[in-house]
LONU-751788 format. One record per residue: residue number from 1; residue in one letter; chain; x, y, z of N, C-alpha, C, CB in turn. Coordinates in steps of 0.02 Angstrom, whole numbers, plus 50000, padded with zeros to 5 digits. Glycine has a CB too. Layout:
<loba NUM a A <X Y Z> <X Y Z> <X Y Z> <X Y Z>>;
...
//
This chain:
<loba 1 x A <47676 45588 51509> <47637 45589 51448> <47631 45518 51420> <47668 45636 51396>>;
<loba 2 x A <47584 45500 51410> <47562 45430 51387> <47579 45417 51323> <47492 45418 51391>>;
<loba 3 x A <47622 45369 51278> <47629 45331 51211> <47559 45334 51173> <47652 45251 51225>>;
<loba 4 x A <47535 45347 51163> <47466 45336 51109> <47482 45279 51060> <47448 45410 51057>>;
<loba 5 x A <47535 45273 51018> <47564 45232 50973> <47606 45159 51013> <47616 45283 50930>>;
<loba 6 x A <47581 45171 51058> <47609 45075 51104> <47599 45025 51078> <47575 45044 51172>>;
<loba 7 x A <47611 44974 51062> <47619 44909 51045> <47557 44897 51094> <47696 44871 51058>>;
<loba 8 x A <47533 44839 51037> <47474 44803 51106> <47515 44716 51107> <47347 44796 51068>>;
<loba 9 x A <47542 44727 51149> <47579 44694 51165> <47553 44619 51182> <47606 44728 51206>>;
<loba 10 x A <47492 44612 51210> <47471 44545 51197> <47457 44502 51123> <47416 44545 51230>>;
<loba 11 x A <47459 44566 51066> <47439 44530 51007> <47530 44530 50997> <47373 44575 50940>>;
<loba 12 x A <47586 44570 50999> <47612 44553 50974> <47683 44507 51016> <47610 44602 50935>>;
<loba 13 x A <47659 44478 51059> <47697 44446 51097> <47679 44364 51059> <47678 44464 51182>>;
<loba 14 x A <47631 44352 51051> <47612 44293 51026> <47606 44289 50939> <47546 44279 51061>>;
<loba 15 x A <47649 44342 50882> <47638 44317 50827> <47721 44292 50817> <47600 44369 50774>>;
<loba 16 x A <47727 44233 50773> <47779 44184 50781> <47802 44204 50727> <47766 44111 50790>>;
<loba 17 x A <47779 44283 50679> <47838 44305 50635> <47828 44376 50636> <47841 44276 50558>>;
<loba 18 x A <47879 44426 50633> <47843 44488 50603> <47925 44520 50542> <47811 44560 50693>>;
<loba 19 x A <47905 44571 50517> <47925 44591 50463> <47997 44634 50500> <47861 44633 50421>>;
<loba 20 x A <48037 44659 50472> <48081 44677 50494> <48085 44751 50514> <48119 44657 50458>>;
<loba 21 x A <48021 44788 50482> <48004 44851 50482> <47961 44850 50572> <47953 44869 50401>>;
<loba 22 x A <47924 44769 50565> <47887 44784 50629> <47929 44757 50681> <47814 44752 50633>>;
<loba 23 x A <47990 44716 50693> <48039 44724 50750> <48040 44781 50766> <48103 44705 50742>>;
<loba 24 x A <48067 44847 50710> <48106 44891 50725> <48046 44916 50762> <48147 44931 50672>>;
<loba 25 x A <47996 44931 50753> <47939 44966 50771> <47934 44963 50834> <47883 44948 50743>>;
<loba 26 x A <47927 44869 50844> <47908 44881 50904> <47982 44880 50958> <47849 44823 50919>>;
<loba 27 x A <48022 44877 50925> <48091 44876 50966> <48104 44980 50996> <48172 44837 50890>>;
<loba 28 x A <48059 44995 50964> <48051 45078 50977> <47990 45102 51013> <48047 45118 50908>>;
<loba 29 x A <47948 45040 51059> <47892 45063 51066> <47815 45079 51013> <47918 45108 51088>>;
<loba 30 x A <47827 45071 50976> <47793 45099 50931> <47746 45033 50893> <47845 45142 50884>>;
<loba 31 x A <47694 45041 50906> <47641 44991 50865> <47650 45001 50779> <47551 45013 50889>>;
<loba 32 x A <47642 44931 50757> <47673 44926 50700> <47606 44954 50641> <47705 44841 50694>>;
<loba 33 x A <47543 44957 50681> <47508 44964 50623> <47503 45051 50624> <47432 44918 50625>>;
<loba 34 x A <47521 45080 50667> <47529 45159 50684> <47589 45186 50672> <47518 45176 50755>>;
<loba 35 x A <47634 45151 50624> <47699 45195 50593> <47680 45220 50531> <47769 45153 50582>>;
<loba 36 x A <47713 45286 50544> <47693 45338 50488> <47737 45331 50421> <47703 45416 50517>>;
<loba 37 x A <47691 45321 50384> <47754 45311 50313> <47730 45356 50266> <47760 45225 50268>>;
<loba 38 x A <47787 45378 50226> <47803 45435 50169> <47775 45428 50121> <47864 45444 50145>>;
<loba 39 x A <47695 45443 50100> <47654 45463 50049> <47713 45438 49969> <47633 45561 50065>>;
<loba 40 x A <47760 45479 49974> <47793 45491 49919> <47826 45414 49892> <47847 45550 49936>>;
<loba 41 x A <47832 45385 49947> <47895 45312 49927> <47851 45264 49928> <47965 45286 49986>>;
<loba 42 x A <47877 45199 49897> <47860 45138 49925> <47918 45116 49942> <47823 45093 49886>>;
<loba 43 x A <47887 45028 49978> <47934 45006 49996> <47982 44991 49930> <47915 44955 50038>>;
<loba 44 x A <47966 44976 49886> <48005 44947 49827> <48065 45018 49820> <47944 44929 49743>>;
<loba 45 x A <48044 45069 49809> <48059 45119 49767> <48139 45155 49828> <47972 45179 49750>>;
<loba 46 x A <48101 45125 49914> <48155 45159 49922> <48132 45144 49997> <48166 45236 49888>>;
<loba 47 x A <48152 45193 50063> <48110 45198 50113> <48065 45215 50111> <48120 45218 50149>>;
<loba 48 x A <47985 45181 50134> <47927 45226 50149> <47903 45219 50223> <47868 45209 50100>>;
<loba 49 x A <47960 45232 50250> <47953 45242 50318> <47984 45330 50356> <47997 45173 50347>>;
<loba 50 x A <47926 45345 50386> <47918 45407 50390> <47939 45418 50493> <47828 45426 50353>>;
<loba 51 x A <47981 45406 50501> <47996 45394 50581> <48062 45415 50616> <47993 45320 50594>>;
<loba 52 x A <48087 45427 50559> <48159 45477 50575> <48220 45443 50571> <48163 45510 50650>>;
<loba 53 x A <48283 45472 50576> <48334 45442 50578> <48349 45382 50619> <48366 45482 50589>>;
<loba 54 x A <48323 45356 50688> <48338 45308 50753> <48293 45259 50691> <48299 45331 50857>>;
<loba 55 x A <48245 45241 50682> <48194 45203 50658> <48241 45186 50606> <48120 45234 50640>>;
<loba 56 x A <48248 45213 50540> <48300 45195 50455> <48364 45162 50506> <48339 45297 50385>>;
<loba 57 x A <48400 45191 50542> <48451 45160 50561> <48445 45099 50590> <48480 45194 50594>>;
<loba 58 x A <48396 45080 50633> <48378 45022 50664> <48382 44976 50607> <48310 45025 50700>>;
<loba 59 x A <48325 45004 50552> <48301 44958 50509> <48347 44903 50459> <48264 44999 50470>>;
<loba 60 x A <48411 44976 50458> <48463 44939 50412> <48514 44893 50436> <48500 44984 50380>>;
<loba 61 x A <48527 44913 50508> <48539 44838 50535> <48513 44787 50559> <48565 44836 50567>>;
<loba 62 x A <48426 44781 50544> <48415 44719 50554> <48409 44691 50487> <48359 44707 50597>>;
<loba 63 x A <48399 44734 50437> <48395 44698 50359> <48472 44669 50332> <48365 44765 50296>>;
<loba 64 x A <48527 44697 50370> <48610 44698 50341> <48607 44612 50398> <48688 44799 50379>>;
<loba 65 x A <48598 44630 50452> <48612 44565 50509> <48562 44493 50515> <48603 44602 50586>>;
<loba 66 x A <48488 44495 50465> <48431 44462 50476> <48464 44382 50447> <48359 44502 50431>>;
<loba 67 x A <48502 44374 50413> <48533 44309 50400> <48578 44268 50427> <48554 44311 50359>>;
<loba 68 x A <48610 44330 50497> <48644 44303 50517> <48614 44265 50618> <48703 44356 50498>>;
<loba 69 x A <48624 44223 50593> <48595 44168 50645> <48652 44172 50711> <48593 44078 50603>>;
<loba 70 x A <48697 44204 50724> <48705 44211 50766> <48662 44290 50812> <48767 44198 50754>>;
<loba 71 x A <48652 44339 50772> <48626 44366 50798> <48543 44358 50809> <48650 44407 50778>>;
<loba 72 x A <48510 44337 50758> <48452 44306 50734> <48448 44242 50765> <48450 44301 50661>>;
<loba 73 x A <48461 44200 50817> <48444 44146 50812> <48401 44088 50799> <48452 44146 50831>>;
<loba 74 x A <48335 44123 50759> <48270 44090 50748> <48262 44135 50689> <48209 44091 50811>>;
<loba 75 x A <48205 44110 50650> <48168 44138 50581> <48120 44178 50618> <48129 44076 50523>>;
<loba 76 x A <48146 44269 50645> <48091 44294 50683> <48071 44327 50612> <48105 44345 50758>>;
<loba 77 x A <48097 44359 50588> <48073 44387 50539> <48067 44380 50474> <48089 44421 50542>>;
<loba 78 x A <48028 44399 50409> <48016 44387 50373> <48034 44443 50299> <47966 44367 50397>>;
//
């Protein structure tokens, strides 16, 4: 069964930042402009990411670990 939601991977192999929501994204397969987010939230207010438990969990260790330059070794994200 084919991914429908794939990364197009030539656009995102060549952008020199992405957000920490779109690592996780695409660290899951998943194209960043095709993640489903929760009508109800924003980002401010809380999660408005609609992708299940693997996705929030990803997310919170790259937002808990994103400063740390040993794991981070470059400004990938923003």
């Amino acid at each position: 069964m084919e991914n429908k939601r794939r990364p197009r991977w030539k656009k995102w192999r060549l952008m020199p930042e992405v957000a920490a929501w779109e690592a996780v994204a695409l660290s899951m397969d998943i194209e960043p402009e095709q993640v489903n987010f929760d009508e109800s939230e924003s980002y401010y207010d809380g999660n408005p990411f609609d992708e299940g438990k693997e996705f929030n969990d990803r997310l919170s260790v790259v937002v808990a670990n994103k400063s740390n330059r040993m794991r981070f070794p470059t400004a990938c994200t923003r």
